[in-house]
C-alpha positions as CSV (number, residue, x, y, z in Angstrom):
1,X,34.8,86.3,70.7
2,X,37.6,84.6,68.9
3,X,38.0,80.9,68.1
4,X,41.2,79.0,67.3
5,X,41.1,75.2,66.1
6,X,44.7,73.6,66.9
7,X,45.6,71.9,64.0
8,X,46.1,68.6,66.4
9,X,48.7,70.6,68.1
10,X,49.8,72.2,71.3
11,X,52.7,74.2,69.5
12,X,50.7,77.6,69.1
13,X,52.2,78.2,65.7
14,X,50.5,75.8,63.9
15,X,47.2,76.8,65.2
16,X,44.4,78.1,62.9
17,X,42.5,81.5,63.1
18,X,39.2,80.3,62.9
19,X,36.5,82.7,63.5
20,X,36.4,86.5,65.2
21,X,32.7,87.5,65.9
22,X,31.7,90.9,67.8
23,X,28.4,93.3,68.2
24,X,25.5,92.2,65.8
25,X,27.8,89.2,64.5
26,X,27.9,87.7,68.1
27,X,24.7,88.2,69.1
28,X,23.3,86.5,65.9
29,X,26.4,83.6,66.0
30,X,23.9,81.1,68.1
31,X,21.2,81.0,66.6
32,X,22.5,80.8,62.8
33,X,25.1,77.8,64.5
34,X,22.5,75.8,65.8
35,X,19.8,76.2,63.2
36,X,23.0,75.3,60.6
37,X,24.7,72.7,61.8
38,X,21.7,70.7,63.6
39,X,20.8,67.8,64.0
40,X,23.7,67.9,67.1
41,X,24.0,66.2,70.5
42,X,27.0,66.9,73.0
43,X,28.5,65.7,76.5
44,X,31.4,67.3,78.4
45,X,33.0,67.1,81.9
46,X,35.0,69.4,83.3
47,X,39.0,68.8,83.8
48,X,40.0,72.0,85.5
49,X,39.1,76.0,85.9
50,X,41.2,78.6,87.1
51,X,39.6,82.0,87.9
52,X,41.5,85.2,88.4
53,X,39.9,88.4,89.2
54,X,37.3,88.8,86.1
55,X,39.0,85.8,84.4
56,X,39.0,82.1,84.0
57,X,40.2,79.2,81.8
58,X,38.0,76.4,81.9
59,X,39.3,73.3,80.0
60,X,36.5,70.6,79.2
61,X,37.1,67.3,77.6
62,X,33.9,66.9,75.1
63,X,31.9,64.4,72.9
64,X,29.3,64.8,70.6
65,X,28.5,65.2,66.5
66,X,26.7,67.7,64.3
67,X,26.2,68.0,60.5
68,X,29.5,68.3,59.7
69,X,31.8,65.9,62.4
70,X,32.1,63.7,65.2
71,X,34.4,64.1,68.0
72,X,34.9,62.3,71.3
73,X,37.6,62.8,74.1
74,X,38.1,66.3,72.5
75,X,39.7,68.9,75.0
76,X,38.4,72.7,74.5
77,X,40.0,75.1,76.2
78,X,37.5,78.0,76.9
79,X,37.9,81.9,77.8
80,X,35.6,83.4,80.1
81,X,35.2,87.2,81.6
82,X,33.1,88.1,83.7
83,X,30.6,90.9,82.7
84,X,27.6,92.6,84.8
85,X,28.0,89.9,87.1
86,X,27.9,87.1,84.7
87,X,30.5,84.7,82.4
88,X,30.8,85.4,78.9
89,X,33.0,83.4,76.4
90,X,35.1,85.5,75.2
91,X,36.9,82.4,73.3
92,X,38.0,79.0,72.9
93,X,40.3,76.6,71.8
94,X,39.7,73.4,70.2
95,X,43.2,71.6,70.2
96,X,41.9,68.6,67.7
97,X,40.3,70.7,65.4
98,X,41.5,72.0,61.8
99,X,40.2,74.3,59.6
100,X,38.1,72.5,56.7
101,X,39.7,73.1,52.8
């Protein structure tokens, strides 16, 4: 899974690298995340999807706030392939979002 943050930008080449996680990294991402960054609460709604084949773009505008920010009206655009019959993020894009430091 790979996760950009967009530097408040739609022009790709000011977006950030922000995290690459795979095997034993992945699996053990969501649980250290939420342990870390808790107390967190989080809405979203749906804005559009598009599914090809074993692929889809879902882009969500979201709200919500954790231990480190608050957001609201945030759009995420997420990538999703389908795997033994199920979704899987395979990554996502968080256009308001910079890298911290």
């Amino acid at each position: 899974m790979i996760m950009f943050s967009g530097n408040f930008s739609d022009d790709p080449t000011k977006w950030q690298a922000h995290l690459f996680l795979f095997g034993e990294n992945l699996e053990n991402w969501a649980t250290h995340f939420v342990k870390s960054v808790g107390p967190h609460s989080s809405r979203f709604e749906f804005l559009s999807f598009h599914v090809r084949n074993n692929a889809a773009i879902v882009v969500t505008r979201e709200a919500g706030s954790n231990k480190f920010r608050r957001w609201k009206d945030e759009r995420v655009t997420w990538l999703l392939g389908k795997q033994d019959g199920g979704w899987k993020i395979v990554g996502f894009f968080i256009r308001d979002l910079k890298n911290p430091g």
